[in-house]
C-alpha positions as CSV (number, residue, x, y, z in Angstrom):
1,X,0.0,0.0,0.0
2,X,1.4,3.4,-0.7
3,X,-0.2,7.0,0.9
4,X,0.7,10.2,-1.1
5,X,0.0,13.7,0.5
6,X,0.2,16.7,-1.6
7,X,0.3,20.5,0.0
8,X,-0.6,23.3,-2.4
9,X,0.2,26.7,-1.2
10,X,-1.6,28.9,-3.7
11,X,-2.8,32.6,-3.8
12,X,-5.9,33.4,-4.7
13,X,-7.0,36.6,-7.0
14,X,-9.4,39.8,-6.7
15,X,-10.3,38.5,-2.7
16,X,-11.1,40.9,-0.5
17,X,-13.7,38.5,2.5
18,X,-13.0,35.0,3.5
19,X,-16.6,34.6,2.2
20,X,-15.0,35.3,-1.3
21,X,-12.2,32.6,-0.3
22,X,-14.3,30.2,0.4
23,X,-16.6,31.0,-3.0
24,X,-13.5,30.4,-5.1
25,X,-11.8,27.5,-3.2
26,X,-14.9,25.0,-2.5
27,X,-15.6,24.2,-6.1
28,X,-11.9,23.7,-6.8
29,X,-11.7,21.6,-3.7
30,X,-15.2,19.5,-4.9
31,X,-13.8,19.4,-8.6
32,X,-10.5,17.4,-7.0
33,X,-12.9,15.3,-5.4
34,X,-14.9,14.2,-8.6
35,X,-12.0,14.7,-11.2
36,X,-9.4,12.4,-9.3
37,X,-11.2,10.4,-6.4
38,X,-9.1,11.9,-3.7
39,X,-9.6,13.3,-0.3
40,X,-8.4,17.1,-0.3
41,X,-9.5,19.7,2.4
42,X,-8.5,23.3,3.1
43,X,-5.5,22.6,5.2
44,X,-4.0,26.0,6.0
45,X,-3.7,29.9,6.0
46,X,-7.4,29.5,7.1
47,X,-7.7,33.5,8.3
48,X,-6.0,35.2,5.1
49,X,-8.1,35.8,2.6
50,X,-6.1,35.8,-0.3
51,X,-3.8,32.7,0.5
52,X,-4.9,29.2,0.8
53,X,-3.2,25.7,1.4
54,X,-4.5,22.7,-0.3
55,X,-3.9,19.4,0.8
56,X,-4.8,16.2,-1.0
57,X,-4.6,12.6,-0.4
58,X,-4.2,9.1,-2.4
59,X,-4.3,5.7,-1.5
60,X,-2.9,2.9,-3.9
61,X,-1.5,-0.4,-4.5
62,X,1.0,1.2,-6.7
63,X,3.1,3.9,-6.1
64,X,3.5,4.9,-9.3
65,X,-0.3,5.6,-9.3
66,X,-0.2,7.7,-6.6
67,X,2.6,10.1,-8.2
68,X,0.2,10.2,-11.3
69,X,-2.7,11.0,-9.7
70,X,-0.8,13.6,-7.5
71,X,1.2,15.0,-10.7
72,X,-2.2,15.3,-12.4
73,X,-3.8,17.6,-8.9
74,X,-1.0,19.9,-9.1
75,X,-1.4,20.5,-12.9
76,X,-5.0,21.2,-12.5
77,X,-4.3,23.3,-9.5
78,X,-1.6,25.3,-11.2
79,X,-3.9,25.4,-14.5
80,X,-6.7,27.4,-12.9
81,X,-6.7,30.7,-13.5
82,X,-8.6,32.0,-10.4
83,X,-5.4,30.8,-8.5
84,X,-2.0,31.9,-8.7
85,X,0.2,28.3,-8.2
86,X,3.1,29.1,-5.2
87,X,4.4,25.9,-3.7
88,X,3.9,22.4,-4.1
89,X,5.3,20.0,-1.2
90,X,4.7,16.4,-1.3
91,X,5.1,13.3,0.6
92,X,5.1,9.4,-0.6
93,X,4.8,6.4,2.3
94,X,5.1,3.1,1.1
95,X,5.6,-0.6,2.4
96,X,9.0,0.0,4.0
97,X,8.3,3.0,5.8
Protein backbone atom coordinates (compact mmCIF):
# COMPACT_ATOMS: atom_id res chain seq x y z
CA UNK A 1 0.00 0.00 0.00
CA UNK A 2 1.38 3.36 -0.70
CA UNK A 3 -0.23 6.98 0.92
CA UNK A 4 0.72 10.22 -1.13
CA UNK A 5 0.03 13.69 0.52
CA UNK A 6 0.21 16.73 -1.56
CA UNK A 7 0.29 20.50 -0.01
CA UNK A 8 -0.58 23.29 -2.41
CA UNK A 9 0.16 26.70 -1.18
CA UNK A 10 -1.63 28.92 -3.74
CA UNK A 11 -2.82 32.62 -3.78
CA UNK A 12 -5.95 33.38 -4.75
CA UNK A 13 -6.98 36.63 -7.04
CA UNK A 14 -9.43 39.79 -6.68
CA UNK A 15 -10.35 38.53 -2.69
CA UNK A 16 -11.11 40.93 -0.47
CA UNK A 17 -13.72 38.46 2.50
CA UNK A 18 -12.97 35.00 3.53
CA UNK A 19 -16.55 34.62 2.22
CA UNK A 20 -15.01 35.34 -1.27
CA UNK A 21 -12.20 32.55 -0.27
CA UNK A 22 -14.33 30.16 0.44
CA UNK A 23 -16.58 31.04 -2.96
CA UNK A 24 -13.46 30.40 -5.09
CA UNK A 25 -11.83 27.53 -3.22
CA UNK A 26 -14.93 25.00 -2.53
CA UNK A 27 -15.60 24.24 -6.13
CA UNK A 28 -11.93 23.67 -6.77
CA UNK A 29 -11.66 21.55 -3.65
CA UNK A 30 -15.21 19.45 -4.85
CA UNK A 31 -13.77 19.44 -8.62
CA UNK A 32 -10.47 17.37 -7.01
CA UNK A 33 -12.92 15.30 -5.44
CA UNK A 34 -14.86 14.20 -8.58
CA UNK A 35 -12.01 14.66 -11.19
CA UNK A 36 -9.43 12.43 -9.33
CA UNK A 37 -11.18 10.36 -6.36
CA UNK A 38 -9.06 11.93 -3.71
CA UNK A 39 -9.57 13.33 -0.30
CA UNK A 40 -8.36 17.12 -0.30
CA UNK A 41 -9.45 19.75 2.40
CA UNK A 42 -8.54 23.32 3.08
CA UNK A 43 -5.49 22.63 5.16
CA UNK A 44 -4.04 25.99 6.04
CA UNK A 45 -3.72 29.86 5.99
CA UNK A 46 -7.44 29.47 7.08
CA UNK A 47 -7.67 33.53 8.35
CA UNK A 48 -6.03 35.15 5.12
CA UNK A 49 -8.14 35.83 2.57
CA UNK A 50 -6.11 35.78 -0.31
CA UNK A 51 -3.85 32.66 0.53
CA UNK A 52 -4.90 29.24 0.82
CA UNK A 53 -3.25 25.69 1.38
CA UNK A 54 -4.53 22.66 -0.27
CA UNK A 55 -3.91 19.41 0.80
CA UNK A 56 -4.80 16.21 -0.96
CA UNK A 57 -4.56 12.59 -0.39
CA UNK A 58 -4.23 9.06 -2.41
CA UNK A 59 -4.25 5.70 -1.50
CA UNK A 60 -2.89 2.89 -3.89
CA UNK A 61 -1.52 -0.44 -4.47
CA UNK A 62 1.00 1.17 -6.70
CA UNK A 63 3.11 3.90 -6.08
CA UNK A 64 3.54 4.91 -9.35
CA UNK A 65 -0.30 5.63 -9.26
CA UNK A 66 -0.23 7.74 -6.61
CA UNK A 67 2.58 10.07 -8.16
CA UNK A 68 0.24 10.24 -11.29
CA UNK A 69 -2.71 11.02 -9.67
CA UNK A 70 -0.79 13.62 -7.48
CA UNK A 71 1.21 14.96 -10.73
CA UNK A 72 -2.23 15.31 -12.37
CA UNK A 73 -3.81 17.58 -8.88
CA UNK A 74 -1.02 19.89 -9.11
CA UNK A 75 -1.38 20.51 -12.89
CA UNK A 76 -5.03 21.24 -12.52
CA UNK A 77 -4.26 23.30 -9.47
CA UNK A 78 -1.57 25.31 -11.17
CA UNK A 79 -3.92 25.37 -14.52
CA UNK A 80 -6.73 27.44 -12.85
CA UNK A 81 -6.72 30.66 -13.47
CA UNK A 82 -8.55 31.95 -10.42
CA UNK A 83 -5.38 30.77 -8.49
CA UNK A 84 -1.95 31.93 -8.67
CA UNK A 85 0.25 28.28 -8.24
CA UNK A 86 3.12 29.11 -5.21
CA UNK A 87 4.44 25.86 -3.71
CA UNK A 88 3.92 22.36 -4.13
CA UNK A 89 5.35 19.95 -1.17
CA UNK A 90 4.71 16.42 -1.27
CA UNK A 91 5.09 13.25 0.57
CA UNK A 92 5.09 9.37 -0.58
CA UNK A 93 4.76 6.43 2.30
CA UNK A 94 5.09 3.12 1.08
CA UNK A 95 5.65 -0.60 2.41
CA UNK A 96 9.00 0.04 3.95
CA UNK A 97 8.27 3.03 5.83
Amino acid sequence: MFVGALELDVLLGDVHSLKQKRSVVRPVLAELRKRFEVSVAEAGHLDLHRRALIGAAVVAADGEHVRDVLDAVERFVAGRPELEFLSAHRRLLGPED
